[in-house]
C-alpha positions in Angstrom: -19.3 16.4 9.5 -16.2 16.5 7.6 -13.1 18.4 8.3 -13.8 20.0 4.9 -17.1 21.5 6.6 -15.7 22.8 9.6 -12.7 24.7 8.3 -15.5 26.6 6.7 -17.1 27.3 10.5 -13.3 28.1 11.9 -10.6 29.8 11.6 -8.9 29.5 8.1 -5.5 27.9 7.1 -4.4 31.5 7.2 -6.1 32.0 10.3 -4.6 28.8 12.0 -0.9 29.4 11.3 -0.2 32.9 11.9 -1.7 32.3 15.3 0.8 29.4 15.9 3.3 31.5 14.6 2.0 34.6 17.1 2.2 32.3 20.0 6.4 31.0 18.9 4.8 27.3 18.2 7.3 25.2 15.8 4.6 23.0 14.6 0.7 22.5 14.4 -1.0 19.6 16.4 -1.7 16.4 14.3 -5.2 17.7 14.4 -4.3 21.3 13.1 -2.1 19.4 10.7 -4.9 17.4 9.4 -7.0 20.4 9.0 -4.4 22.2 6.9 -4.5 19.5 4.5 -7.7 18.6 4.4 -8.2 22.0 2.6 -5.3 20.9 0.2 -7.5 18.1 -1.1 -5.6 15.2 1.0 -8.6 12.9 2.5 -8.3 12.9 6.1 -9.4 10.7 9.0 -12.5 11.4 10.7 -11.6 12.5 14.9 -12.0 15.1 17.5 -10.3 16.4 20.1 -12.0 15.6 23.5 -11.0 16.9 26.6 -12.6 14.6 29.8 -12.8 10.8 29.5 -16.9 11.0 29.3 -16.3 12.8 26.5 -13.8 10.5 25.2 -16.3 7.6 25.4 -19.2 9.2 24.1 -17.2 10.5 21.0 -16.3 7.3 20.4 -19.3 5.6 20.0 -20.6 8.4 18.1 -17.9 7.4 16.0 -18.2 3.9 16.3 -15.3 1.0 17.4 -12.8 0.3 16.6 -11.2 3.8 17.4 -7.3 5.3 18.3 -6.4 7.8 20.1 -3.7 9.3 20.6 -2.1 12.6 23.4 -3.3 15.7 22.0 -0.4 18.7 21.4 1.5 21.1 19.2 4.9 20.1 21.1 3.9 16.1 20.8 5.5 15.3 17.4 7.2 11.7 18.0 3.8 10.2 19.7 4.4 6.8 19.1 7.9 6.8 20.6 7.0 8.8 23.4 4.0 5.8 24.0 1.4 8.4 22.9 -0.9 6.2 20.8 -3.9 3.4 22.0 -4.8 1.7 18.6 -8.2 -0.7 17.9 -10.2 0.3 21.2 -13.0 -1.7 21.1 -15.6 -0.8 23.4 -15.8 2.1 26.0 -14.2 0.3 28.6 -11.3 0.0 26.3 -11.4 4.2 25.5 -11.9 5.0 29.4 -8.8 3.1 30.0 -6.8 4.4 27.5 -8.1 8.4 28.2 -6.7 7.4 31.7 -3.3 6.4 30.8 -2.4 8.7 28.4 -3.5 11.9 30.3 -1.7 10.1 33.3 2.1 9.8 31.6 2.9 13.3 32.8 3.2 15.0 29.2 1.5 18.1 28.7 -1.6 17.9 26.9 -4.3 19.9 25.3 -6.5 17.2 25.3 -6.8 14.0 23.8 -7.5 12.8 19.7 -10.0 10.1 18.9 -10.0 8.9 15.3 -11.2 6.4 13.4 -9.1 3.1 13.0 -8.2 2.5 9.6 -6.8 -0.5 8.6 -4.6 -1.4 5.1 -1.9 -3.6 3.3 -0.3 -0.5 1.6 0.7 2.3 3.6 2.2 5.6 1.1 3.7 8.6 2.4 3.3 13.0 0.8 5.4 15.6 2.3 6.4 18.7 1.6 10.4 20.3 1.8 11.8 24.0 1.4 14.9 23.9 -0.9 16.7 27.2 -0.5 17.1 27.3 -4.3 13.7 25.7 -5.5 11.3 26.4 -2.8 8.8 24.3 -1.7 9.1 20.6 -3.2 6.6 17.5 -2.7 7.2 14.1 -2.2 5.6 11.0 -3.0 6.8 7.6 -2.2 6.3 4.3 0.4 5.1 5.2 3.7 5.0 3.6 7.1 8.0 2.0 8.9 9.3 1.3 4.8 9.8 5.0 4.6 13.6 5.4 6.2 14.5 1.9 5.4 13.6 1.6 1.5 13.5 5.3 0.9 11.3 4.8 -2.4 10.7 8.5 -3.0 10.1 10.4 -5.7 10.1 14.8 -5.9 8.8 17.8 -7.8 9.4 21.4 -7.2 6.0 23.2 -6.7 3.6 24.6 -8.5 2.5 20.6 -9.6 0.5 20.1 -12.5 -1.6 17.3 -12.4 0.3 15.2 -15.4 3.6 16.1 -12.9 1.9 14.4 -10.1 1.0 11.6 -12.2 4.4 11.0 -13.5 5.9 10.9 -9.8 3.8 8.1 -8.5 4.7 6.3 -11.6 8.2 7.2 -10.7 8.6 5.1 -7.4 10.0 1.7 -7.3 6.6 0.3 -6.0 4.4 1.9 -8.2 2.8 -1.6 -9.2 1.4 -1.4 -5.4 -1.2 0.7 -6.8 -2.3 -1.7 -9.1 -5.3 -3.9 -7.5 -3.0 -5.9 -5.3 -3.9 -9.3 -3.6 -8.0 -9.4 -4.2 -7.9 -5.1 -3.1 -8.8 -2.4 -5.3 -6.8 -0.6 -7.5 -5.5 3.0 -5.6 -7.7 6.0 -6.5 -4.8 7.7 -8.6 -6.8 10.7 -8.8 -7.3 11.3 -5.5 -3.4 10.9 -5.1 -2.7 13.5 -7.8 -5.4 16.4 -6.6 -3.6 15.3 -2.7 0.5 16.0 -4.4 -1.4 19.1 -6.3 -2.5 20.4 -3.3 0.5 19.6 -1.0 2.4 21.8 -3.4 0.3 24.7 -3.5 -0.2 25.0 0.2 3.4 25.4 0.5 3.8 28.0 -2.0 0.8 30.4 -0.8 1.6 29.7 2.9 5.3 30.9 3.8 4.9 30.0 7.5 4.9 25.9 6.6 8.7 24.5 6.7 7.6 20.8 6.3 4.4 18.7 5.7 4.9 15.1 6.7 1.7 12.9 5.8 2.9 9.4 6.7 1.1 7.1 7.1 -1.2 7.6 4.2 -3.3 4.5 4.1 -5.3 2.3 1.3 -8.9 1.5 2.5 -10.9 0.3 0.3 -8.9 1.9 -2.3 -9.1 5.2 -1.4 -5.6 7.0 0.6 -6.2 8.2 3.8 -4.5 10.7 5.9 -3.8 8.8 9.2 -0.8 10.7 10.5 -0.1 14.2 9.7 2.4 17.0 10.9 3.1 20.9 10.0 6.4 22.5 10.8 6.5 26.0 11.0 9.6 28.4 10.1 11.5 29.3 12.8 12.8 32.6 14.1 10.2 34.7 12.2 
């Protein structure tokens, strides 16, 4: 089942924020995150949340190895530094162990995230930013640890049409990366474009969302995939 299906079994986008909001969260779990956006059109990873380590292994062989996963929470936003993540987990030994150690570092937890391990050569990056003159604006550029240090970005102020999302990943300094690049396939530009249409009009029909930060956004095969997601929400509403 894809995210896609059970947003429709949920709560709503709607639904989801303006309980975060209700409850004085500043952000959405990566897996609330990745739920927002998958109903923006941005292809997500498949995961669950589990919450015993039974669970954890039988989810991920449901799944099938090589799986991640990574602590679980709405106030977990820098998992990697914190030592939050346990990537290509090969067998249920591997997932056991891993359960174990992350739900025994002491952070707070609402459960634990296993998701699919995806693996690519070109890593890109979509967020979203509130100017206080333009409103919301999407970005495009390189992702991954290449984000900070290159800062090959390009922007648009929402509403996007879909030749504007065009022109912005033609825009960035790496564009030919797209291209079919060392015997891969050439990125699914389409894909890309409905993913920066979407981004944009998220953040103008949902007032709640400060920042969308989609990093890394991998090529498989292709075809971008959400690996990494986050959702700020406004604060002091």
């Amino acid at each position: 089942m894809t995210i896609h299906h059970v947003l429709k079994k949920e709560m709503t986008v709607q639904e989801l924020l303006l309980k975060a909001v209700q409850n004085g969260r500043q952000a959405l779990s990566e897996y609330e995150s990745k739920r927002v956006i998958a109903a923006a059109n941005v292809p997500v990873t498949r995961e669950t949340v589990v919450h015993s380590r039974q669970e954890a292994v039988e989810q991920a062989a449901r799944m099938g190895f090589p799986v991640v996963l990574k602590g679980s929470s709405p106030t977990l936003t820098h998992k990697t530094e914190m030592g939050m993540v346990r990537v290509n987990l090969k067998d249920a030994n591997d997932v056991a162990r891993a359960y174990d150690d992350l739900m025994g570092k002491g952070v707070d937890l609402e459960g634990v995230l296993i998701q699919e391990m995806v693996k690519g050569n070109r890593e890109f990056v979509i967020g979203l930013t509130r100017d206080p003159q333009f409103g919301p604006c999407v970005m495009f550029g390189m992702g991954g640890i290449f984000t900070e240090a290159l800062k090959d970005v390009a922007f648009r102020v929402a509403p996007l049409t879909e030749d504007d999302a065009r022109e912005m990943i033609g825009e960035i300094r790496a564009a030919k990366l797209l291209d079919a690049f060392r015997g891969e396939s050439a990125v699914d530009q389409d894909v890309l474009v409905q993913a920066l249409v979407g981004i944009g009009n998220l953040g103008l029909a949902h007032e709640d969302i400060a920042e969308i930060d989609i990093n890394p956004l991998i090529v498989t095969g292709g075809k971008p995939l959400a690996v990494d997601a986050l959702v700020i929400l406004k604060r002091g509403i």
